[in-house]
Each structure stands twice: as structure tokens, then as C-alpha cells.
PyMOL Python script that loads the backbone (N, CA, C, O; Angstrom):
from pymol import cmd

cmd.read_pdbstr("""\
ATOM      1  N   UNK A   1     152.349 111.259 144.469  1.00  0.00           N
ATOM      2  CA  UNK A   1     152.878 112.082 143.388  1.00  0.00           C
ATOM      3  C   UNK A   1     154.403 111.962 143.294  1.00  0.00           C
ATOM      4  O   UNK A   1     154.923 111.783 142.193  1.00  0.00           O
ATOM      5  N   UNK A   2     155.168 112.058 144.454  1.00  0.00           N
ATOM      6  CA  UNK A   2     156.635 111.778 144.431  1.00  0.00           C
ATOM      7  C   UNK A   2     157.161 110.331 143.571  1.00  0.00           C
ATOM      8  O   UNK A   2     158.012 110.034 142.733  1.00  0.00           O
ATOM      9  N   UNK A   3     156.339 109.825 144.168  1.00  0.00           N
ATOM     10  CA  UNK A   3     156.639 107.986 143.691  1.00  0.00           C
ATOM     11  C   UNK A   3     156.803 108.332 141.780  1.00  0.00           C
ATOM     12  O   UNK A   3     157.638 108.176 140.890  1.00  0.00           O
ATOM     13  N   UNK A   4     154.969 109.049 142.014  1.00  0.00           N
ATOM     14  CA  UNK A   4     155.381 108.503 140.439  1.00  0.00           C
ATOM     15  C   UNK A   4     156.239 109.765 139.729  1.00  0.00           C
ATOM     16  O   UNK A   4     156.172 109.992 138.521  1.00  0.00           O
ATOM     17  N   UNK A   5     156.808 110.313 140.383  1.00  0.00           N
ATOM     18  CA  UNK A   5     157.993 111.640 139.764  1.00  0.00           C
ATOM     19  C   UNK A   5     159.237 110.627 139.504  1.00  0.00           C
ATOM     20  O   UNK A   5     159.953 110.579 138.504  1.00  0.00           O
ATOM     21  N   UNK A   6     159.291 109.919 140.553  1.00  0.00           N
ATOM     22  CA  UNK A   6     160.341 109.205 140.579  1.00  0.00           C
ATOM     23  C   UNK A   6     160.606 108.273 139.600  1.00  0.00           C
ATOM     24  O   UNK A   6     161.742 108.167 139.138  1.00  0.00           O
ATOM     25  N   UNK A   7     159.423 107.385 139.122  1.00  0.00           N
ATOM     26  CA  UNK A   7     158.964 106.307 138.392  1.00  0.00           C
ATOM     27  C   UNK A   7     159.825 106.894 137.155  1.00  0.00           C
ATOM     28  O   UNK A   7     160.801 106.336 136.653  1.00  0.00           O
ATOM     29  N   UNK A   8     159.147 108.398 136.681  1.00  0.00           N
ATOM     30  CA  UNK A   8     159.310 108.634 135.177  1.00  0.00           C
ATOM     31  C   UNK A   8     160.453 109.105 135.205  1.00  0.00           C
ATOM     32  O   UNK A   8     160.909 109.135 134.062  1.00  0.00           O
ATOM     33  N   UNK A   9     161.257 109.554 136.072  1.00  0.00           N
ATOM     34  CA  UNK A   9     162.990 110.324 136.239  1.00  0.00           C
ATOM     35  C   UNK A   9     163.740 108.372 135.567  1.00  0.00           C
ATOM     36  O   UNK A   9     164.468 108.078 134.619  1.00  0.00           O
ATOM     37  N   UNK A  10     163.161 107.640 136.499  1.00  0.00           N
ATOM     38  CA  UNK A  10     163.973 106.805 136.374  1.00  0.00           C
ATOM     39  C   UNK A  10     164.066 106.018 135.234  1.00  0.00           C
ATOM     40  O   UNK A  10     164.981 105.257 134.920  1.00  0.00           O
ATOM     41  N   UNK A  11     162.527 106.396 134.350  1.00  0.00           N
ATOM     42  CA  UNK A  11     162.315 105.744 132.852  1.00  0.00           C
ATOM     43  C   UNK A  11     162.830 106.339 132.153  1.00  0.00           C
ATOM     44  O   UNK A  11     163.224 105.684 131.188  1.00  0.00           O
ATOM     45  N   UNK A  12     163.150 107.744 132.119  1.00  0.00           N
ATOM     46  CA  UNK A  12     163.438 108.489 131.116  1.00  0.00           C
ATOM     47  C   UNK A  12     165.010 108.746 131.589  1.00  0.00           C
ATOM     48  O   UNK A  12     165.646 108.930 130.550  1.00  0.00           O
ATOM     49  N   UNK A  13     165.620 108.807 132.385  1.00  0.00           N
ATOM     50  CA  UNK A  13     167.103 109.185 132.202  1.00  0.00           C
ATOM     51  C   UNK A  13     167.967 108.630 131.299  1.00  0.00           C
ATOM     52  O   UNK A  13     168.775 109.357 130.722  1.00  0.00           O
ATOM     53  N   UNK A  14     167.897 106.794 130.967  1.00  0.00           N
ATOM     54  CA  UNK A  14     168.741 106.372 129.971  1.00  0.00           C
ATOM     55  C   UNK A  14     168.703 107.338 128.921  1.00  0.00           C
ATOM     56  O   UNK A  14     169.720 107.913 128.534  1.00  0.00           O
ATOM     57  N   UNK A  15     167.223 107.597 128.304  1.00  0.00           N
ATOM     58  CA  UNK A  15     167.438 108.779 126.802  1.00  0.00           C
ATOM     59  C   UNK A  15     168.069 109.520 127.047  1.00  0.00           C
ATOM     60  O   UNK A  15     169.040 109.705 126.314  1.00  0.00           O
ATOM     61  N   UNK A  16     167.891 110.259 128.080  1.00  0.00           N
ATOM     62  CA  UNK A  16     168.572 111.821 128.138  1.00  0.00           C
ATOM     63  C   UNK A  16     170.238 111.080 127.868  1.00  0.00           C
ATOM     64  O   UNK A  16     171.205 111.779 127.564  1.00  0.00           O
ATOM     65  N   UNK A  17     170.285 110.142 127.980  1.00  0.00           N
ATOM     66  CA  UNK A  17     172.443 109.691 127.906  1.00  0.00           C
ATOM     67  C   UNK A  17     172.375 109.105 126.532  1.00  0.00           C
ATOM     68  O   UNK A  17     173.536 109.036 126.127  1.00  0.00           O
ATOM     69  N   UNK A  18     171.665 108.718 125.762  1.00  0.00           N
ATOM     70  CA  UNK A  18     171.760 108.521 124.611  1.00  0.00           C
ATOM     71  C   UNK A  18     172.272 109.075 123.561  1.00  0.00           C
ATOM     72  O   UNK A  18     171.805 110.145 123.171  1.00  0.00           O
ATOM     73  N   UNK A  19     173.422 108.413 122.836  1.00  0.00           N
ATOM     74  CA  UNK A  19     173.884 109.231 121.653  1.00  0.00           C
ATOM     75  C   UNK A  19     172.728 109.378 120.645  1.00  0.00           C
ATOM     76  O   UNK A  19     171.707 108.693 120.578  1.00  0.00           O
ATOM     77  N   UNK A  20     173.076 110.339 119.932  1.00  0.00           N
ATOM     78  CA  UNK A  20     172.951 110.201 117.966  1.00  0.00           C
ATOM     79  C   UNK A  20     171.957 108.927 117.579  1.00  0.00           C
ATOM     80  O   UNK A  20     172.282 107.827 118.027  1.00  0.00           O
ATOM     81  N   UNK A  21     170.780 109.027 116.780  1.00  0.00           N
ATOM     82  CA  UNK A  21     171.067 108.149 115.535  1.00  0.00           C
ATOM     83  C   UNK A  21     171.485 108.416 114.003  1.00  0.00           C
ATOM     84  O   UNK A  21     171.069 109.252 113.200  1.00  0.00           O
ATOM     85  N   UNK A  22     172.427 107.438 113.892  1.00  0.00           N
ATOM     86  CA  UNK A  22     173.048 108.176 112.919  1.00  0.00           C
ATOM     87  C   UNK A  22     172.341 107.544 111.371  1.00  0.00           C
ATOM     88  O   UNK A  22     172.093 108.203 110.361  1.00  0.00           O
ATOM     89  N   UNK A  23     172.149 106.193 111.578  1.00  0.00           N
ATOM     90  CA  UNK A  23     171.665 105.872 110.148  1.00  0.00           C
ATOM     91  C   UNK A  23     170.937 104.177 110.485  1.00  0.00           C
ATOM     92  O   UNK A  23     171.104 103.358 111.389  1.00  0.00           O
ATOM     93  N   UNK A  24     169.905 104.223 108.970  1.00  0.00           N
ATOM     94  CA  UNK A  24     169.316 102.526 109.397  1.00  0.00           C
ATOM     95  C   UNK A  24     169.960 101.811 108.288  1.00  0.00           C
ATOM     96  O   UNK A  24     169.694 100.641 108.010  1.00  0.00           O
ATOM     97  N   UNK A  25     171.217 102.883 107.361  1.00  0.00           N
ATOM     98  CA  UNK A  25     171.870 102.072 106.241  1.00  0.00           C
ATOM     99  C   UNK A  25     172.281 100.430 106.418  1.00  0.00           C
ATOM    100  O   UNK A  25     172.717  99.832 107.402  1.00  0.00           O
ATOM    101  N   UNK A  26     172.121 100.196 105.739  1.00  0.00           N
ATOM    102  CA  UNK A  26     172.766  98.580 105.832  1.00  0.00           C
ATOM    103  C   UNK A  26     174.640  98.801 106.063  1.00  0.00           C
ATOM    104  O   UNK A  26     175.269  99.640 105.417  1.00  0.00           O
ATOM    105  N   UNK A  27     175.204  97.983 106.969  1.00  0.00           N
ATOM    106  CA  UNK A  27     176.561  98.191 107.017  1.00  0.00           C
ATOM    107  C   UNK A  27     177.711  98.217 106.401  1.00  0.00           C
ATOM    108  O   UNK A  27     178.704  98.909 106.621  1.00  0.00           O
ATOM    109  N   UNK A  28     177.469  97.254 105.455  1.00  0.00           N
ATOM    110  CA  UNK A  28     177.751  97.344 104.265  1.00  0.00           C
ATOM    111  C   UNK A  28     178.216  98.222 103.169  1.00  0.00           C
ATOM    112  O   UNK A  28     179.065  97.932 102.327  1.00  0.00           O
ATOM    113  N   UNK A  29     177.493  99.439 103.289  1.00  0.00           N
ATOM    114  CA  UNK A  29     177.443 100.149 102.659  1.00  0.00           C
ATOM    115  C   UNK A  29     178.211 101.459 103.753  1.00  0.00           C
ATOM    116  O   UNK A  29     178.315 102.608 103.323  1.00  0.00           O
ATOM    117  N   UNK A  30     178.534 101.209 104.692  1.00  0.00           N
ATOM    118  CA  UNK A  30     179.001 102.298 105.992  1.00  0.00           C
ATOM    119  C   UNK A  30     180.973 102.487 105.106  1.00  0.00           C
ATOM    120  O   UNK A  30     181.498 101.592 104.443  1.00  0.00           O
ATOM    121  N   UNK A  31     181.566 103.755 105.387  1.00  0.00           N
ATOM    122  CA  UNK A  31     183.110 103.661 104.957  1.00  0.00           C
ATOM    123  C   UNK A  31     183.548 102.572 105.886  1.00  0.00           C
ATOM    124  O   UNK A  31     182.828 102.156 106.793  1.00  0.00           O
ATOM    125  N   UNK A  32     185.102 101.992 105.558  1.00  0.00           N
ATOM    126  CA  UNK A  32     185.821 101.361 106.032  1.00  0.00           C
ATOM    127  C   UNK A  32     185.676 102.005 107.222  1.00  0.00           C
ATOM    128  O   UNK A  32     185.424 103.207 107.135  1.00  0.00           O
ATOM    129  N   UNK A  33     185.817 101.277 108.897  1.00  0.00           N
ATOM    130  CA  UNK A  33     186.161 101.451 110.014  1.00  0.00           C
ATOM    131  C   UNK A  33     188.020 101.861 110.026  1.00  0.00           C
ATOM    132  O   UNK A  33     188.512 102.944 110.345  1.00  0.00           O
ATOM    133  N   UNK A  34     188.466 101.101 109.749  1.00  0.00           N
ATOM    134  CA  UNK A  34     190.157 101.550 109.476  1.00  0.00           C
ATOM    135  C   UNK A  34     190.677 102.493 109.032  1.00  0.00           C
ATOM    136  O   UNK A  34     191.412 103.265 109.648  1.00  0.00           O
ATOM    137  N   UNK A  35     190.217 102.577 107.384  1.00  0.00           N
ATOM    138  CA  UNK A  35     190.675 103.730 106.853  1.00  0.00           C
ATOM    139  C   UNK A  35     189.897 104.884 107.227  1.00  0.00           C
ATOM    140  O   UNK A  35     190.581 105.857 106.907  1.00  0.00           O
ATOM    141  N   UNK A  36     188.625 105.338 107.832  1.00  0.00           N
ATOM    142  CA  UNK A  36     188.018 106.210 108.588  1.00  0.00           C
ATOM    143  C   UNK A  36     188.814 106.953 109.408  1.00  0.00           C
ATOM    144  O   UNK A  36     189.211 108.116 109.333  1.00  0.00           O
ATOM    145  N   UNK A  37     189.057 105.662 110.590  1.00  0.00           N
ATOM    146  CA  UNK A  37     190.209 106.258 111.763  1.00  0.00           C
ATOM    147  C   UNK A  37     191.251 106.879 111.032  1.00  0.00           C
ATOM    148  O   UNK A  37     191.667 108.026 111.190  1.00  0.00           O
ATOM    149  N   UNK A  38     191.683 105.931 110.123  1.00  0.00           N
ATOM    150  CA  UNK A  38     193.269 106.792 109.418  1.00  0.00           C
ATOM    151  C   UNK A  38     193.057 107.805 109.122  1.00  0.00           C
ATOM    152  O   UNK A  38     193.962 108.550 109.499  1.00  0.00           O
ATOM    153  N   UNK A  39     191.819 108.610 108.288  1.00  0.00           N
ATOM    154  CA  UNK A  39     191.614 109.738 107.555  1.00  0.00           C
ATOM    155  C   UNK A  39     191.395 110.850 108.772  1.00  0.00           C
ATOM    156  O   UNK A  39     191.675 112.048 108.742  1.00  0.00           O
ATOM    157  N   UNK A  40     190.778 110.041 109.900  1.00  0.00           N
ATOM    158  CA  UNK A  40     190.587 111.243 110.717  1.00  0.00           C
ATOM    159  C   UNK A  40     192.356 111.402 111.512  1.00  0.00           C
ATOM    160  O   UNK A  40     192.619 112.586 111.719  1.00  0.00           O
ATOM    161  N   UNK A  41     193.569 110.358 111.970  1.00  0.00           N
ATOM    162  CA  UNK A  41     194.460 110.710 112.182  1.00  0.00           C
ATOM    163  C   UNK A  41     195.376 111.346 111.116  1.00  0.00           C
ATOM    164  O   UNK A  41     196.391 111.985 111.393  1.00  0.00           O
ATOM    165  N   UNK A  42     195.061 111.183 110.256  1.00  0.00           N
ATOM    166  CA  UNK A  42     196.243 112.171 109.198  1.00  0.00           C
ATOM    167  C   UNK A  42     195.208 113.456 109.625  1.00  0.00           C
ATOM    168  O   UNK A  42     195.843 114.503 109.496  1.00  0.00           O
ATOM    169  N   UNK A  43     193.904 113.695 110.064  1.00  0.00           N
ATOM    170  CA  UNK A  43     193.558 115.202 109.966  1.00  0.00           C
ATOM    171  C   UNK A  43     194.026 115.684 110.671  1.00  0.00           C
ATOM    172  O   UNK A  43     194.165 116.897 110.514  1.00  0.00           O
ATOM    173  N   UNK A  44     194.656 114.935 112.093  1.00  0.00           N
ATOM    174  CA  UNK A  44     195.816 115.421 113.045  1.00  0.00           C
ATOM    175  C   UNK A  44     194.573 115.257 114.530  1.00  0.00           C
ATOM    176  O   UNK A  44     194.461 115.987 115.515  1.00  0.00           O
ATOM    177  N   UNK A  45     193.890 114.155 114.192  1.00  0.00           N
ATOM    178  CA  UNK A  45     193.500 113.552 115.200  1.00  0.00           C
ATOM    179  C   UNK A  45     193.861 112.655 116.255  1.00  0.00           C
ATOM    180  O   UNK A  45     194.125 111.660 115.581  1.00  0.00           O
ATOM    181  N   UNK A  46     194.032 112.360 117.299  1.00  0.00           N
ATOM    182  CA  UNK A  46     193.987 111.316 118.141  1.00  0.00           C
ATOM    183  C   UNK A  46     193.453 110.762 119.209  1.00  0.00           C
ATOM    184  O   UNK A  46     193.156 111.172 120.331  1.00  0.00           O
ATOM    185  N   UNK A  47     193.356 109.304 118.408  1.00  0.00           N
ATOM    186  CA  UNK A  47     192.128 108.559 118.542  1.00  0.00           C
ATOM    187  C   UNK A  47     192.368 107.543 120.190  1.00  0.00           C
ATOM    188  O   UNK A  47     193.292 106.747 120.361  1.00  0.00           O
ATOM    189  N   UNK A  48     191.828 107.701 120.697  1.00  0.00           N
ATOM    190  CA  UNK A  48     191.904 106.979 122.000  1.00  0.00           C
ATOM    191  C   UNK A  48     191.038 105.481 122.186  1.00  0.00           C
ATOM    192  O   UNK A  48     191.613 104.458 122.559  1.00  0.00           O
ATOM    193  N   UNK A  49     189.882 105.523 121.932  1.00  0.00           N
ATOM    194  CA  UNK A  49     188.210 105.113 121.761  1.00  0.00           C
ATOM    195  C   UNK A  49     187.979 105.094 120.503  1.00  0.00           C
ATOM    196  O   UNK A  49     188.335 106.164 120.011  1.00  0.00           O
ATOM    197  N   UNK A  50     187.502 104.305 119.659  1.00  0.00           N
ATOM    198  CA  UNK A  50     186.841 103.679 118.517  1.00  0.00           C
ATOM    199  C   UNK A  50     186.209 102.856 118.333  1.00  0.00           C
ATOM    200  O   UNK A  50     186.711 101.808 117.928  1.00  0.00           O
ATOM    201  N   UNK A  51     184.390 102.993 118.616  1.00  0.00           N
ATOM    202  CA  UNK A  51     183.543 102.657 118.324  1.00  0.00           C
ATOM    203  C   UNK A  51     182.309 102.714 117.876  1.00  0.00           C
ATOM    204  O   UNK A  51     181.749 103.788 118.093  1.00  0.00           O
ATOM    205  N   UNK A  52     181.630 101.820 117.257  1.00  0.00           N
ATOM    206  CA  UNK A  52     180.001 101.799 116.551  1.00  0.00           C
ATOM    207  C   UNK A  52     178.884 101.761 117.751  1.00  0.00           C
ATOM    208  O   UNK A  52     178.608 100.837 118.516  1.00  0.00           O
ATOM    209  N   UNK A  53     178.240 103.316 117.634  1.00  0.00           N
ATOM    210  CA  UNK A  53     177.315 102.731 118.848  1.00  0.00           C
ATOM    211  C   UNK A  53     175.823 102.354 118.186  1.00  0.00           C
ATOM    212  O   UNK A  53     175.538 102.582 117.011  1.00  0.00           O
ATOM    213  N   UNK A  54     174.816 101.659 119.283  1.00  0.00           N
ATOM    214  CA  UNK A  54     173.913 101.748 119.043  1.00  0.00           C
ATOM    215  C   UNK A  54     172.779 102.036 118.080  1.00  0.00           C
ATOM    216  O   UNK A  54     171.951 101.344 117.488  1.00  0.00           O
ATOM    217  N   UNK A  55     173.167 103.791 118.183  1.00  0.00           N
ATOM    218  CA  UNK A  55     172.283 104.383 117.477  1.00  0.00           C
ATOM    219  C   UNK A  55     173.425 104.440 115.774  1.00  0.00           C
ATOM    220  O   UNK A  55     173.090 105.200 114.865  1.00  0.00           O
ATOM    221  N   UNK A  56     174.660 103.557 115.647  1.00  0.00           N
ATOM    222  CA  UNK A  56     174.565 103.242 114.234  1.00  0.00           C
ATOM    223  C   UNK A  56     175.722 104.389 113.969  1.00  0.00           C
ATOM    224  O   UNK A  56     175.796 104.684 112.776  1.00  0.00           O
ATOM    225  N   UNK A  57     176.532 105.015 114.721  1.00  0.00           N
ATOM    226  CA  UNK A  57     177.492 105.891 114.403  1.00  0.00           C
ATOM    227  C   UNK A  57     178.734 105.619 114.867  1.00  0.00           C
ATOM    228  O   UNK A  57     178.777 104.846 115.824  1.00  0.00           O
ATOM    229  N   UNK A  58     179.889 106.098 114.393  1.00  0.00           N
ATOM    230  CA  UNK A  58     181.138 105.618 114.323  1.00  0.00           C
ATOM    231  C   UNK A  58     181.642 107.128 115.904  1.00  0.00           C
ATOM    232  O   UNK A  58     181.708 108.355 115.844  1.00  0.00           O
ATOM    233  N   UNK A  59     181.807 106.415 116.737  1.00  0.00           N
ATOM    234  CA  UNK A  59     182.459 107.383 117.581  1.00  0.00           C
ATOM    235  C   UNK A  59     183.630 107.149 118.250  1.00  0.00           C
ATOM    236  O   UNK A  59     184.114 106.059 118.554  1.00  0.00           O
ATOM    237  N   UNK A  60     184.118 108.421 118.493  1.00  0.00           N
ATOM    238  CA  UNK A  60     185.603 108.484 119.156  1.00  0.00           C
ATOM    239  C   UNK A  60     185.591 109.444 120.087  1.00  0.00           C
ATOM    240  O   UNK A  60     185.041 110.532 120.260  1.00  0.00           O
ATOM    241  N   UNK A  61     186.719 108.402 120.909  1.00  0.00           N
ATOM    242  CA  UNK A  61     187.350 109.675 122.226  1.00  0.00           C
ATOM    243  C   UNK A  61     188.229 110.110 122.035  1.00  0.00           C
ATOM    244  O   UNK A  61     188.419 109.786 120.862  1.00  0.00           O
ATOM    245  N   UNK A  62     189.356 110.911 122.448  1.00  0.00           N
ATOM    246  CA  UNK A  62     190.791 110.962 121.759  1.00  0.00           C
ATOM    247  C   UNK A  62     190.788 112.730 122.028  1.00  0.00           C
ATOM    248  O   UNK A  62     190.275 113.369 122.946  1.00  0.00           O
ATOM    249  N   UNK A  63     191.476 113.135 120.987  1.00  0.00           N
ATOM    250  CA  UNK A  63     192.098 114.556 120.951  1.00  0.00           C
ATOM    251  C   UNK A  63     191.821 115.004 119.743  1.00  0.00           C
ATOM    252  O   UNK A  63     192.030 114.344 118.725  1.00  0.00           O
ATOM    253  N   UNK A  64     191.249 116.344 119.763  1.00  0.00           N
ATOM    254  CA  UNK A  64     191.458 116.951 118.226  1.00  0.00           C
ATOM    255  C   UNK A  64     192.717 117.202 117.792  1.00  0.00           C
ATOM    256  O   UNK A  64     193.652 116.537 118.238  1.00  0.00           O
ATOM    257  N   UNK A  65     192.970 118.485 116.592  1.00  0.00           N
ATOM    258  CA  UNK A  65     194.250 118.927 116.156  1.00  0.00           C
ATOM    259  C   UNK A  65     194.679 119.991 117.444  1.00  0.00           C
ATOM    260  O   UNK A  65     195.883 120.194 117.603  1.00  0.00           O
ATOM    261  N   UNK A  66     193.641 120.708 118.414  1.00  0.00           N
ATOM    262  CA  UNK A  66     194.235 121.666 119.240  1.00  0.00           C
ATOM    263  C   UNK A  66     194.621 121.040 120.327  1.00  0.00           C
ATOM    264  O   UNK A  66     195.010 121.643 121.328  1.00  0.00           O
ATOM    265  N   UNK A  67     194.553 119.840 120.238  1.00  0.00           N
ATOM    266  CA  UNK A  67     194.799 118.867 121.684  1.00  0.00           C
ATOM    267  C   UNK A  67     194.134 118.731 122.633  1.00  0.00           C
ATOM    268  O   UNK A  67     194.601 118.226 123.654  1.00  0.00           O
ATOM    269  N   UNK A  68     192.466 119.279 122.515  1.00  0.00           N
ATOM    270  CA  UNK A  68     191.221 119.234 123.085  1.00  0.00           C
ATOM    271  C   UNK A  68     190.493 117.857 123.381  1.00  0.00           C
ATOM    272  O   UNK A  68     190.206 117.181 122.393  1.00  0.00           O
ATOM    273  N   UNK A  69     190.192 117.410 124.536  1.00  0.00           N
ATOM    274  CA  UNK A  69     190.153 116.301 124.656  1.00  0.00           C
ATOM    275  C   UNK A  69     188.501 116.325 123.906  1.00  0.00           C
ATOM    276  O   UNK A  69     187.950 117.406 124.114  1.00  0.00           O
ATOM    277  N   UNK A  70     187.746 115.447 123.183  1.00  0.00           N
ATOM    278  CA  UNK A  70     186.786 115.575 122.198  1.00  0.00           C
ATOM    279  C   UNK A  70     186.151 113.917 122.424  1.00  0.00           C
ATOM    280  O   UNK A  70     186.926 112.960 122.433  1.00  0.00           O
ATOM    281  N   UNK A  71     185.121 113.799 122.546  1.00  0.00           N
ATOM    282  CA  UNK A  71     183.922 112.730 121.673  1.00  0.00           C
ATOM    283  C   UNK A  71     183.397 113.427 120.919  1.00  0.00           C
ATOM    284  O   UNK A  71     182.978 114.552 121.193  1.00  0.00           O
ATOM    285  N   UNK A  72     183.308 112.705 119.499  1.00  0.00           N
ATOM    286  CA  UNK A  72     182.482 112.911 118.563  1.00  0.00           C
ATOM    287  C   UNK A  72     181.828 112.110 118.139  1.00  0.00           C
ATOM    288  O   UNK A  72     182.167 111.012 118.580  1.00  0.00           O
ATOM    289  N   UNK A  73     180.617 112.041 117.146  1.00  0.00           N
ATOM    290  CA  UNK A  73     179.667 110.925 116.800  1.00  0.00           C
ATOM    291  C   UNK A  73     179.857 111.292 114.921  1.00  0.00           C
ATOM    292  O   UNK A  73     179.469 112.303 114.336  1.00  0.00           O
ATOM    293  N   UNK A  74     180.191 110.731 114.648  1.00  0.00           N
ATOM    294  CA  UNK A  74     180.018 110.253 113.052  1.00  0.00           C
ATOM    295  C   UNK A  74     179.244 109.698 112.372  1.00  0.00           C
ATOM    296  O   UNK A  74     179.081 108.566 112.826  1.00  0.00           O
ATOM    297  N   UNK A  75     178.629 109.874 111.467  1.00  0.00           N
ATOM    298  CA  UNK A  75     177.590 109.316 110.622  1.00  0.00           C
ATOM    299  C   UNK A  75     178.931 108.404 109.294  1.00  0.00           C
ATOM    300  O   UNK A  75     179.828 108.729 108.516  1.00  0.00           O
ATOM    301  N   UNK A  76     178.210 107.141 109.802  1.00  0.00           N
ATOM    302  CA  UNK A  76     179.568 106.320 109.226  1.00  0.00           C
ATOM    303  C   UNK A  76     179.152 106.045 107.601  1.00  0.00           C
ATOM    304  O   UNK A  76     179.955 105.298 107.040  1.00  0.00           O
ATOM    305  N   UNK A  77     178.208 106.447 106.884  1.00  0.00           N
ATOM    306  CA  UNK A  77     177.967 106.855 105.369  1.00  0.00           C
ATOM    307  C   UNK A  77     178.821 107.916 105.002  1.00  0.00           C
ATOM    308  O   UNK A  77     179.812 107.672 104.313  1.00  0.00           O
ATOM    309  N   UNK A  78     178.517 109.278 105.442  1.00  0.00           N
ATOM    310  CA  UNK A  78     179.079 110.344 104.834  1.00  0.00           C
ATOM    311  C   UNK A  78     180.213 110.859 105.740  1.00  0.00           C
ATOM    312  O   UNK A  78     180.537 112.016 105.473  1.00  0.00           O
ATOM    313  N   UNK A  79     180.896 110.279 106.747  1.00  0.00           N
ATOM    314  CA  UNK A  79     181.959 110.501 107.523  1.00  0.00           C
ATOM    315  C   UNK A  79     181.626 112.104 108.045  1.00  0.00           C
ATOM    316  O   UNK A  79     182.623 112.803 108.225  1.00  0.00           O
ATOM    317  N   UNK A  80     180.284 112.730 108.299  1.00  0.00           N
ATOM    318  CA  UNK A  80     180.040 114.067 108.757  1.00  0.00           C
ATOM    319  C   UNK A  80     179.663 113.894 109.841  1.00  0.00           C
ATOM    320  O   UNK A  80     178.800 113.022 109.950  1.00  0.00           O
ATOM    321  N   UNK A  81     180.225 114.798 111.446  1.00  0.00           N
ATOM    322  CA  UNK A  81     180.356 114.826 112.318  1.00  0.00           C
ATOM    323  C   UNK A  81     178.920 115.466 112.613  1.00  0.00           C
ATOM    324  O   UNK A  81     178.533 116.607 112.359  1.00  0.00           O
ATOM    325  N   UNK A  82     178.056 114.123 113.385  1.00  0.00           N
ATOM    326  CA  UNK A  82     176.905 114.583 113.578  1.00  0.00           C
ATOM    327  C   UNK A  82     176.749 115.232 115.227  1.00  0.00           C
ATOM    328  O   UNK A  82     176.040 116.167 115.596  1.00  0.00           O
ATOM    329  N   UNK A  83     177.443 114.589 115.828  1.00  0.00           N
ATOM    330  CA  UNK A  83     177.811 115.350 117.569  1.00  0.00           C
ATOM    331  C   UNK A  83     178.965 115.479 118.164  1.00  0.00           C
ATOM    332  O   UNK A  83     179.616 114.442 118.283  1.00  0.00           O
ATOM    333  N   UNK A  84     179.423 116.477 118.586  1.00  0.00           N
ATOM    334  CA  UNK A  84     180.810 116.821 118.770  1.00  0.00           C
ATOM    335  C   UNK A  84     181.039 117.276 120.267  1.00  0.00           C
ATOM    336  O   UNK A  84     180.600 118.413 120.439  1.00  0.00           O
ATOM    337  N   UNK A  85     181.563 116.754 121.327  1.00  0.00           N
ATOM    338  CA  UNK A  85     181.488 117.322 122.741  1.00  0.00           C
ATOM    339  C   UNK A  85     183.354 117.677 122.747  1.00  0.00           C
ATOM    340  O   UNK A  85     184.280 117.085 122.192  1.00  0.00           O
ATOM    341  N   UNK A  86     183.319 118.944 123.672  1.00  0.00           N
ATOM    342  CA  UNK A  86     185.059 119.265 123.435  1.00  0.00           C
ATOM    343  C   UNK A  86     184.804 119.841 125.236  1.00  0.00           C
ATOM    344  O   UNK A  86     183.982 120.664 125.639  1.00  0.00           O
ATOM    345  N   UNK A  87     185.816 119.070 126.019  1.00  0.00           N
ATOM    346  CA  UNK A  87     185.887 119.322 127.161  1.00  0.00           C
ATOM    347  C   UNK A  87     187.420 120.548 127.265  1.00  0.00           C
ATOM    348  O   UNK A  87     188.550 120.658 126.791  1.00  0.00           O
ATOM    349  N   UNK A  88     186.588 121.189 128.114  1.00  0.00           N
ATOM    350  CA  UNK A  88     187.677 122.483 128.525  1.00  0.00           C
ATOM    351  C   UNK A  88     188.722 122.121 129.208  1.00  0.00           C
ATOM    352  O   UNK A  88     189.556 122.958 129.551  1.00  0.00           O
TER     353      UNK A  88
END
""", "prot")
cmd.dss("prot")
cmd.show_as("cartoon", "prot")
cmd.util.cbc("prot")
cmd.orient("prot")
């Protein structure tokens, strides 16, 4: 019974670390990567980390406007913040 406790901890942990999916849009059709970042630094962001993961979303590490250190996950169609982590 342990073994196979173990088996399924060890199949299933990658998900549990898995971001977001954010979209199966064609890329094409995703906002600019550049002007994105820009729109989110004029919001008085800063951006550390900038990248497309996996599951198809535009994410960043960096700082909000309160100077909160932040990952967020973006849905790179409608630029709406689909997961937001803010470390204390």
C-alpha cells in the first residue's frame, strides 16, 4: 500500500505545480509580448521575468505598484490577470 501511495504522490505532484491554462487561441492572434510588458510597466509595474508558459499565458515575476514582490499569469488575448501570487 505504501509503494503504491508513493507511486501516485509521485505522478501527481508535477500538476499540483502547474500554472494556468490560459488559452488554445492561435498566437497570432495573442497582444504584442512588448507592448504588453510596456502597458503593464507604465501601470507602475516591475518586470523581472517575462514569459509564455505552457499552459499558453503570458507570465511575470517582478514587483507590483506597492513594491510587492508578485507572479502573475495573464491570459495573453484579453491581457486579464488569470493568477496572481503576492509574497509577504
Amino acid at each position: 500500500m505504501r509503494i503504491l501511495t508513493a507511486i501516485a504522490l509521485t505522478l501527481t505532484a508535477p500538476l499540483a505545480l502547474a500554472g494556468p491554462q490560459c488559452t488554445d487561441t492561435d498566437p497570432s492572434e495573442w497582444q504584442d509580448q512588448e507592448a504588453f510588458q510596456q502597458k503593464l510597466k507604465d501601470e507602475g509595474y516591475k518586470i523581472n521575468v517575462f514569459k509564455v508558459t505552457d499552459g499558453n499565458c503570458y507570465e511575470i515575476y517582478g514587483w507590483n505598484q506597492q513594491g510587492q514582490k508578485v507572479e502573475i499569469y495573464y491570459h495573453p488575448v484579453t491581457g486579464e490577470a488569470v493568477k496572481t501570487e503576492i509574497e509577504d
